[in-house]
PAZAPA-4460 file (N, C-alpha, C; in steps of 0.05 Angstrom, whole numbers, plus 32768, in hexadecimal, padded with zeros to 4 digits):
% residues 117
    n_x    n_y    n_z   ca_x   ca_y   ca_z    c_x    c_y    c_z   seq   type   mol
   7F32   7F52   875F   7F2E   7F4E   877C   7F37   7F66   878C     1      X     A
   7F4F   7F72   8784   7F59   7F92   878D   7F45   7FAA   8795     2      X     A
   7F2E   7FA9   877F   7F15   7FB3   8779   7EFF   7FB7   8790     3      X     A
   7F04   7F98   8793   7EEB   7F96   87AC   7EF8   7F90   87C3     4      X     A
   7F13   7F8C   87CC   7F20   7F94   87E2   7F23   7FB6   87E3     5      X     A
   7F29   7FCA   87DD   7F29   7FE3   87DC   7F0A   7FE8   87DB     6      X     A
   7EF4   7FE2   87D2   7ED9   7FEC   87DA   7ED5   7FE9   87F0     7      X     A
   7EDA   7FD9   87FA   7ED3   7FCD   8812   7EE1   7FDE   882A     8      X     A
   7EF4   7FE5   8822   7F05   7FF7   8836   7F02   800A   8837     9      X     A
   7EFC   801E   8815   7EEE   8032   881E   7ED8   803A   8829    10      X     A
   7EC8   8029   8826   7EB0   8022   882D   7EA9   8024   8857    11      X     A
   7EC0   8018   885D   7EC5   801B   8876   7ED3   803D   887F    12      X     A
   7EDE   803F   8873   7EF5   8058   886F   7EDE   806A   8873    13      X     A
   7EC8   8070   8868   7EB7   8086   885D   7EA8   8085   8872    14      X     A
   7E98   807B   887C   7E85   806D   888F   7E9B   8073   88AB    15      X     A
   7EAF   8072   88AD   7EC7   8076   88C6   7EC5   8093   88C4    16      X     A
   7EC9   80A2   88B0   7ED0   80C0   88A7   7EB9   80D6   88B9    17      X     A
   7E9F   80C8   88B2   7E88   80CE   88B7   7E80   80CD   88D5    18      X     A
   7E82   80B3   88E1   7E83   80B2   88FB   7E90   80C1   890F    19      X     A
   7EB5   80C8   8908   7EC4   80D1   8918   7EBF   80F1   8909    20      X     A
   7EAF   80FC   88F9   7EA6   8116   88F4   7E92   8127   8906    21      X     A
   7E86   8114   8909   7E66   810D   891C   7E6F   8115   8934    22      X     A
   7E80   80FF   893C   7E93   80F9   895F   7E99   811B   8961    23      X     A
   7EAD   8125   8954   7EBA   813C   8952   7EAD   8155   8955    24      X     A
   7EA2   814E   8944   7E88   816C   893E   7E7A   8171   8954    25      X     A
   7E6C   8151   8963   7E59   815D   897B   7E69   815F   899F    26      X     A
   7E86   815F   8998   7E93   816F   89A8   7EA7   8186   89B3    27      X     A
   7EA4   818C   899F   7EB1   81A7   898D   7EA3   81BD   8983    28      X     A
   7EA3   81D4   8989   7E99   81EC   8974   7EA5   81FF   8974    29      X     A
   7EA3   8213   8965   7EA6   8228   895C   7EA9   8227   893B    30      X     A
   7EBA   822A   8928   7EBF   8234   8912   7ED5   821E   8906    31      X     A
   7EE5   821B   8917   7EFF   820D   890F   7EF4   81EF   8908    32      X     A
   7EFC   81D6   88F2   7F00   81C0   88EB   7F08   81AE   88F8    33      X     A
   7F02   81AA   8913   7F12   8195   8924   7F0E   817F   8914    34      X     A
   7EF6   8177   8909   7EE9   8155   8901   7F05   8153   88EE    35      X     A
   7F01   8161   88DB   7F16   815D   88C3   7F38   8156   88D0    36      X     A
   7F3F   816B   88DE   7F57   816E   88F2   7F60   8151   88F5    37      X     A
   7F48   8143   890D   7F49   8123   8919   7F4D   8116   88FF    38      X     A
   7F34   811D   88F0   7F38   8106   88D4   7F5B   80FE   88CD    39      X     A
   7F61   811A   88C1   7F77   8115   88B3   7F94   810C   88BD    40      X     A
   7F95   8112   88DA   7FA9   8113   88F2   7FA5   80EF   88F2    41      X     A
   7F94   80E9   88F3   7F8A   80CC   8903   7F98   80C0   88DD    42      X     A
   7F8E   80C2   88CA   7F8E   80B9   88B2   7FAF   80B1   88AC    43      X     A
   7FC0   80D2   88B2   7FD4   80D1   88AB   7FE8   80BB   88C2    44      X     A
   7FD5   80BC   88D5   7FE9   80A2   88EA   7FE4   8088   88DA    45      X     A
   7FC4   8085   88D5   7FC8   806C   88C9   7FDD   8063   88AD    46      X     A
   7FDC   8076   88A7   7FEA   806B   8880   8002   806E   8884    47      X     A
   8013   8078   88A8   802E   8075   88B4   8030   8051   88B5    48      X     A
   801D   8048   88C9   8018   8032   88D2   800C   801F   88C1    49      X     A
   8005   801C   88AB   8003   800E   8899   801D   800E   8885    50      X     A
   8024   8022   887C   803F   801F   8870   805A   800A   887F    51      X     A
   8058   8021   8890   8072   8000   88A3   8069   7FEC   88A4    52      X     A
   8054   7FE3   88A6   8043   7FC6   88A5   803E   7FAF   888F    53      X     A
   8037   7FC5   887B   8023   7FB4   886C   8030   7FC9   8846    54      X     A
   8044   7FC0   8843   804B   7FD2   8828   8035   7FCC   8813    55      X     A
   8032   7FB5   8809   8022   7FAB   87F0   800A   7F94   87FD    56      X     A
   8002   7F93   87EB   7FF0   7F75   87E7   7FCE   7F83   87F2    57      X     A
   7FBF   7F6D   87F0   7FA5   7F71   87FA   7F9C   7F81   8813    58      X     A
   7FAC   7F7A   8830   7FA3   7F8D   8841   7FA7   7FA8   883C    59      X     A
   7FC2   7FB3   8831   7FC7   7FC8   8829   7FB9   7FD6   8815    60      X     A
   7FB0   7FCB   8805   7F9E   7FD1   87F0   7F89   7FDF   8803    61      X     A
   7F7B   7FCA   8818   7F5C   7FD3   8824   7F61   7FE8   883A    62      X     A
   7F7A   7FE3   8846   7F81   7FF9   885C   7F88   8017   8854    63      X     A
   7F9B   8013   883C   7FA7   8029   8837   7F94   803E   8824    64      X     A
   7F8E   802C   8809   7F82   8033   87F9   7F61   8038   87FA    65      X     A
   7F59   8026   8805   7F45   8027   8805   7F3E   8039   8822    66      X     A
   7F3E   8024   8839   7F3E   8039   8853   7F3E   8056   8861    67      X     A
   7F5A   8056   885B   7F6A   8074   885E   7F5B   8085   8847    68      X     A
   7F64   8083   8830   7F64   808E   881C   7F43   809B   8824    69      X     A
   7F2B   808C   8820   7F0E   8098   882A   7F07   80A6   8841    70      X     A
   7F1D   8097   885C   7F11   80A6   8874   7F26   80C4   8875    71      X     A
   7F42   80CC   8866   7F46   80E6   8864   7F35   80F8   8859    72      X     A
   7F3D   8114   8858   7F33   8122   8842   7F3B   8137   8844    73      X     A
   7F50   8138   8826   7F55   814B   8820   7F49   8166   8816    74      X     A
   7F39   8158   880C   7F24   816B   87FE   7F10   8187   880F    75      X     A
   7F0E   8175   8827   7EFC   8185   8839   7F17   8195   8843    76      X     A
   7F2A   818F   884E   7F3C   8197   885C   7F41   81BA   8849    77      X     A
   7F3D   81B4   8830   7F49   81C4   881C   7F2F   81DD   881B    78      X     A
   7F18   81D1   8820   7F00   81E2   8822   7EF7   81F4   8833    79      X     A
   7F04   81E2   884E   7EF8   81F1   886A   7F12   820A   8868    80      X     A
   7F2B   8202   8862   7F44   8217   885A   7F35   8232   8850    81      X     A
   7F2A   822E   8836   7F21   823F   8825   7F0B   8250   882F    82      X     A
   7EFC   8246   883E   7EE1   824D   8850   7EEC   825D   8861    83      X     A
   7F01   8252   886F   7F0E   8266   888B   7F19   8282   887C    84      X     A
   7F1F   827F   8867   7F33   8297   8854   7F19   82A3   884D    85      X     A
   7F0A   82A2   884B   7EF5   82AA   8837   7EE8   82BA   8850    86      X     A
   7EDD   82AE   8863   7ECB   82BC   887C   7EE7   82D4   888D    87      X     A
   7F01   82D4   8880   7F10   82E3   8891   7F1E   82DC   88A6    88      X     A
   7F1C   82C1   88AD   7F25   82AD   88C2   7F46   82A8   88C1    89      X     A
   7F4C   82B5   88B3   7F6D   82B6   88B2   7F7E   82AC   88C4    90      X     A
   7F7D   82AD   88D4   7F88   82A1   88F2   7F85   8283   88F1    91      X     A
   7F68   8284   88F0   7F57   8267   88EC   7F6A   8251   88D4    92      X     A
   7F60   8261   88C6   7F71   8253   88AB   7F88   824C   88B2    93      X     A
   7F9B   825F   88B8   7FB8   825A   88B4   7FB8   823A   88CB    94      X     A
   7FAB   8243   88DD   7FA8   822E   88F4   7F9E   8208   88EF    95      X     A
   7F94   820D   88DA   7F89   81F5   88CC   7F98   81E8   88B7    96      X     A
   7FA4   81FE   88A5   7FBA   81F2   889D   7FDA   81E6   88A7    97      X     A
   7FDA   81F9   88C2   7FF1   81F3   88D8   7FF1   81D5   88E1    98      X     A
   7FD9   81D1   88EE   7FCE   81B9   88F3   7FCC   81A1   88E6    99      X     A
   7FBD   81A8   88CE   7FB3   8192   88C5   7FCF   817F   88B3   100      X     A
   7FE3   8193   88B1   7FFC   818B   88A0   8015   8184   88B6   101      X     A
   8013   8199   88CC   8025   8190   88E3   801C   816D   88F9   102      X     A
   8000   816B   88FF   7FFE   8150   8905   7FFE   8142   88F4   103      X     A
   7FF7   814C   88DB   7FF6   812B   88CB   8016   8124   88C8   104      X     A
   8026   8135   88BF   803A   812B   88BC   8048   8117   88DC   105      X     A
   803F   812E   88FD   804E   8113   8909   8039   80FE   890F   106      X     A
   801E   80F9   8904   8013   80EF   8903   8020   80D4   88F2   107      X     A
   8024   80D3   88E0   8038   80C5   88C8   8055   80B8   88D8   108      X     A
   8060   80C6   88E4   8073   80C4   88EE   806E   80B3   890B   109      X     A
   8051   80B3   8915   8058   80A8   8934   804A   8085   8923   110      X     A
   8032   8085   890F   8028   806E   8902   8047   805B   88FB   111      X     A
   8058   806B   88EA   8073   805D   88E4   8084   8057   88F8   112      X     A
   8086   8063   8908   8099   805F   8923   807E   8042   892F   113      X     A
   806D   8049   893D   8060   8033   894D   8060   800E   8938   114      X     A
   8060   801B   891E   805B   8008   8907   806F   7FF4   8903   115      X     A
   8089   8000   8909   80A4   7FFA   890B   80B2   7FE8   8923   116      X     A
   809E   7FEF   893A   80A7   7FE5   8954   809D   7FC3   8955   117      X     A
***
């Protein structure tokens, strides 16, 4: 049952990822990763706010695991990095990793604090 509660979430998670990429992208430009930025900032509040909430069992499974886990991404985060290093964007880069590690973390921290209240 764990199985198809976590599909189901990622399933939402991915489809969320995509939308708020979309949202991002068509009000934003230049070079820099905002979509990813929101993604992961927004991600790391939630798996603050699900942790104080919800430690184990089924919702946690679909929220944390499944949810979160699909609508972050590390992966891209790790790519657009490499892209900015690569095109000479040095500034850029450093700026993305500044970001993307400095909100998520009080991102984490404001999910647990509100989670808590």
């Amino acid at each position: 049952m764990n199985d198809v509660i976590i599909f189901f979430g990622g399933f939402l998670g991915a489809v969320a990822r995509f939308q708020v990429g979309q949202w991002v992208g068509q009000r934003t430009s230049g070079g820099f990763p905002y979509g990813t930025l929101v993604i992961n900032t927004l991600g790391c509040f939630f798996i603050g706010l699900i942790v104080s909430r919800w430690a184990s069992g089924g919702l946690f499974n679909f929220l944390d695991v499944g949810f979160t886990a699909a609508f972050t991404t590390f992966s891209t985060f790790s790519y657009e990095t490499w892209r900015l290093i690569e095109e000479k964007l040095l500034g850029l880069a450093f700026l993305n990793v500044f970001f993307n590690v400095g909100l998520g973390l009080a991102g984490v921290e404001m999910g647990l604090f509100l989670g808590r209240v």
